[in-house]
N, C-alpha and C positions, 0 to 999 in steps of 0.2 A: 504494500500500500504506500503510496505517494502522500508526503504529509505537504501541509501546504507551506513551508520553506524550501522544499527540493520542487515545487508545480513553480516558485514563482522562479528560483535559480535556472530552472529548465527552459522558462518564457523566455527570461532574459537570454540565455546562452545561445539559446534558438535565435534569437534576435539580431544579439551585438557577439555571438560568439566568432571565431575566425571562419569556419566555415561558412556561415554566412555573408561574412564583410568580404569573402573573396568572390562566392558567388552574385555577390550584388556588383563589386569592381566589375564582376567577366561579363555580367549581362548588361551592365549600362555601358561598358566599352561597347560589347557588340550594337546597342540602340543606339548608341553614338556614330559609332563606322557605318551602320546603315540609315543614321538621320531619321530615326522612327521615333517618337512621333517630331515631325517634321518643325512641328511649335516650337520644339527647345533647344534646337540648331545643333550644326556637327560641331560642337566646338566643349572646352573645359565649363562653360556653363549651362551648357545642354546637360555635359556628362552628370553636373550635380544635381541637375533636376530629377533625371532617371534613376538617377543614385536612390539621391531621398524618396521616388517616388516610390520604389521598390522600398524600400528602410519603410515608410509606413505602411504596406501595406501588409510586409511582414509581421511587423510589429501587431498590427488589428490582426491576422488572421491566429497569431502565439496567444492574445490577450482573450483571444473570444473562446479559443482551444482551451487554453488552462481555466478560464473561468467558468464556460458550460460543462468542462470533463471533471470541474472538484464540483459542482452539484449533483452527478452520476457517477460522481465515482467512479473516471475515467482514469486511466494512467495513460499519459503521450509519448512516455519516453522510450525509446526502443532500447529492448535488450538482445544485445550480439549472443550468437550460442558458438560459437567455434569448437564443439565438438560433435555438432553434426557435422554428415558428408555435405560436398559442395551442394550437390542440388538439392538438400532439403535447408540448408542455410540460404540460398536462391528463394525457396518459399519462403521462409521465415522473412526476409524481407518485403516481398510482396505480401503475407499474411500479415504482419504487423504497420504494413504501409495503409490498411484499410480495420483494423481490428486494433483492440486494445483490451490491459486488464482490466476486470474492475476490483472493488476493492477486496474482493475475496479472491483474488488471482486467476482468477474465469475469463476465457477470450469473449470479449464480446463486439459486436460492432460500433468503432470509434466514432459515435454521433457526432460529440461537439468537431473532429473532425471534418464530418463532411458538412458542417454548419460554417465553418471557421474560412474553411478553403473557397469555398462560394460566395458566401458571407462578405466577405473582407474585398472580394473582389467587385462583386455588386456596388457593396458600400463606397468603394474609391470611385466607382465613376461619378460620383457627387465633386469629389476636387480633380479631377482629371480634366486634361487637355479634348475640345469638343470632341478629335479625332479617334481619342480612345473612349471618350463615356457611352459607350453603348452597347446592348448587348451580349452582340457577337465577340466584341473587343474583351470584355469581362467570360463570356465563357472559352477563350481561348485562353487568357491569366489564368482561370481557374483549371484549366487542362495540364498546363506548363506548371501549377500549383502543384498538384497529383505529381505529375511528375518529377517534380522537384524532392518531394518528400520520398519517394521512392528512392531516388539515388542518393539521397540522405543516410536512408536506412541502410541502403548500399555503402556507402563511403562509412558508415558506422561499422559493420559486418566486416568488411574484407581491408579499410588502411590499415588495421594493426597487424594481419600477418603481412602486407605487402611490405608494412615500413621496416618489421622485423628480418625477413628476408634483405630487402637490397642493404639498409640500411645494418647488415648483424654487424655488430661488436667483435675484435678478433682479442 
């Protein structure tokens, strides 16, 4: 069971942790190099807009997660199994990319999850540039959301035996 100092350190980390400030760097370079949305131009003050635009929207979809998943009794945070075989640690991160525990350690389906992920994304086309506030725009965020969280769980799973490997100690 997740007490509620490890849901808010987990929001936070999720947030402002380095895995995120690197995927937010990678995707507002790449918005940047492709001048998308076109409002916040190719340049180092485009980049910060895309920056921050992603920064909040992360931020709303960890804050709506962690606070609908402590009224259920949802746990968010994924746990690596490395002593399963690959392909069943392969499910474990797609089963845990859509499932969670709850408090009695029971898989069950990560609602505030799929509240959070669509949620956050809906909700930003309220400050969003006209060219992305609108549907289609928000359920493709929210596709690349899913997906994001998947290689999440992924980069959770499988960097520590990679880093263990290239990186061993002689």
């Amino acid at each position: 069971m997740i007490s509620a100092k490890e849901r808010i350190r987990w929001a936070a980390m999720e947030t402002f942790g380095p895995e995120s400030l690197f995927a937010g760097t990678l995707t507002a370079g790449i918005g940047t190099g492709r001048d998308k949305p076109v409002e916040y131009g190719p340049h180092w003050d485009g980049f910060a807009k895309r920056y921050g635009m992603r920064l909040t929207g992360v931020a709303a979809s960890n804050t709506i997660e962690a606070g609908l998943g402590a009224i259920w009794g949802e746990d968010p945070r994924y746990v690596r199994n490395q002593n399963l075989p690959f392909k069943k640690r392969i499910g474990n991160v797609f089963l845990l990319s859509f499932a969670a525990r709850d408090r009695h350690g029971k898989l069950m389906p990560a609602y505030a999850r799929y509240i959070a992920i669509p949620g956050n994304n809906f909700l930003s086309n309220t400050w969003r540039v006209s060219s992305e506030a609108n549907t289609s725009s928000a359920l493709t965020r929210t596709a690349y959301g899913v997906l994001a969280d998947v290689s999440s769980n992924a980069w959770s799973e499988f960097w520590p035996d990679v880093k263990r490997i290239v990186f061993k100690r002689q």
